[in-house]
N, C-alpha and C positions, 0 to 999 in steps of 0.2 A: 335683282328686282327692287322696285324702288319704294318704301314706305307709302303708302296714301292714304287721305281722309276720308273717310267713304261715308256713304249717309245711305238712308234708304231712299227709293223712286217714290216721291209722294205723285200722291193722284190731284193734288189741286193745281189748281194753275196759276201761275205768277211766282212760285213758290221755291227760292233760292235758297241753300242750306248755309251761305253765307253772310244771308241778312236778314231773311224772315222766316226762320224753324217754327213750324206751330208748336207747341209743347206737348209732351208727353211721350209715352214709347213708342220705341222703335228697336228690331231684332236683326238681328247680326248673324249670319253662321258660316261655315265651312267645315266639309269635310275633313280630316286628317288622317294619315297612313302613318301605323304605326309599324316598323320591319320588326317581324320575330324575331331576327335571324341573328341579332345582337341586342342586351338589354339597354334601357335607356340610362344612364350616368343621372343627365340631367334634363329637366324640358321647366320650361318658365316663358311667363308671358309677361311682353311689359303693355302695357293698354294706357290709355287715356282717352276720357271724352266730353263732351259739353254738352251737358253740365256732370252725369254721374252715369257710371256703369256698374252690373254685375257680368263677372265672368261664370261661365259654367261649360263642361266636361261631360257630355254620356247624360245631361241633366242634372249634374250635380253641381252648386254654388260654391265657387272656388277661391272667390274674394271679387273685389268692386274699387271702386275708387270717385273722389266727391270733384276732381279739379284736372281741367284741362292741359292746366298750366304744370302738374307735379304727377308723369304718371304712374302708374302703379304697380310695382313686380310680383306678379302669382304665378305659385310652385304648382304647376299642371299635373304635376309623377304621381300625386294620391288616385288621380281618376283616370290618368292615361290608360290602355291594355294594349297590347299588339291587336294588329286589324283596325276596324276601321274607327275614329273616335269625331265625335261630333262636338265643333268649338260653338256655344251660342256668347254671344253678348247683348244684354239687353241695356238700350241705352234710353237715358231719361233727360229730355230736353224741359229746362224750366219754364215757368208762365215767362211772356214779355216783360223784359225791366229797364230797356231801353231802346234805344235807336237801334240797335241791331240785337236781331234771337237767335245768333247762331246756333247748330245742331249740325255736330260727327264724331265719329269715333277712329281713332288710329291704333293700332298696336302689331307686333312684332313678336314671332313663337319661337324658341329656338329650343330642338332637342339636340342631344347629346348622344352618343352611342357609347358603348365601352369598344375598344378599339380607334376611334377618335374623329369617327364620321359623324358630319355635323350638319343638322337641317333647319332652314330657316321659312318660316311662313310668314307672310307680313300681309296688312290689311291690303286689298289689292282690286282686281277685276274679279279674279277667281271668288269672293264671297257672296253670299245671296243677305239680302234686306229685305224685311215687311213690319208695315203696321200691326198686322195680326197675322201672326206665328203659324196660318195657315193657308196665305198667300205670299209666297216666295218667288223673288224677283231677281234678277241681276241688281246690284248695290251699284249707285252712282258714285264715279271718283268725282271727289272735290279738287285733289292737288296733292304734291308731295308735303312733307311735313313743312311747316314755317308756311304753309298757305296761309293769306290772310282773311281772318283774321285771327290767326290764331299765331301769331307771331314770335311771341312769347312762352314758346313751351319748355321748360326747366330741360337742363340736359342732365339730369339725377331725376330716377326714379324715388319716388316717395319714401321705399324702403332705404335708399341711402346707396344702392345698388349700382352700376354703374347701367347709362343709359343703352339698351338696346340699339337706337337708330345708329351708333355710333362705333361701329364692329368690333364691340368688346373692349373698346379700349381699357389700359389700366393704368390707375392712377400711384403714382413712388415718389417719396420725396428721398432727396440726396443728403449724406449727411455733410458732404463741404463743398463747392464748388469745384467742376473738373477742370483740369487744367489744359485738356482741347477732348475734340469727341470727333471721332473718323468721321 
């Protein structure tokens, strides 16, 4: 499944999440399945959004992040429970400061099982958006990540963490150069 930027369906018209965001919030959610049937290892979210997010759990604030460009890894297992776990992200688009007010949010869940099943949620079709947190909509896709304008998003998460979009890659340095490699 493929990362995307997702915004919510605004009600005004003319109104492009790529050029003209009106400012302020906007909410984010999706269900999650959490299996009894083995415990979670690990579950982390990486997010980003323009301009700033909070993440949250079952209602509880689980961390946030201030920059598009660097985003942000939070440790989800404090709030997670088996059944069902509701993700919110509340995003906050700034006043006008230039030729373009973009407004979206991207991010990417990955739990962990012990035994070494591995589930991944990424911002998508499946989430719901609204202006107010009691009109809930299908979220509009923008694009997959590097849509522009958001061209420049760091491939490190904020915490130093390795980038989610990038399937876990890991990072080694060599202590001499090899002399061939199969």
């Amino acid at each position: 499944t493929t990362t995307s930027l997702v915004t919510s369906v605004l009600a005004e018209a003319g109104v492009d999440p790529t050029r003209n965001a009106p400012p302020g919030d906007r909410f984010f959610r999706r269900e999650l399945e959490v299996h009894a049937t083995a415990p979670l290892v690990s579950a982390v979210a990486l997010f980003a959004a323009d301009n700033h997010f909070k993440l949250l759990v079952n209602d509880r604030e689980l961390g946030g992040g201030d920059s598009w460009q660097h985003p942000t890894l939070v440790d989800l297992a404090p709030a997670l429970r088996p059944g069902s776990n509701t993700i919110t992200v509340r995003g906050n688009n700034d006043p006008d400061s230039g030729a373009i007010n973009a407004a979206g949010v991207i991010g990417k869940i990955r739990l962990e099982y012990q035994g070494g099943a591995v589930e991944e949620i990424v911002t998508d079709a499946g989430w719901q958006a609204a202006a107010d947190p009691a009109r809930w909509q299908p979220a509009k896709l923008v694009g997959p990540v590097g849509t522009a304008p958001w061209t420049a998003m760091n491939a490190t998460g904020s915490s130093g963490q390795s980038n989610l979009w990038h399937c876990y890659r890991k990072s080694f340095t060599l202590a001499a150069k090899p002399a061939s490699a199969p």
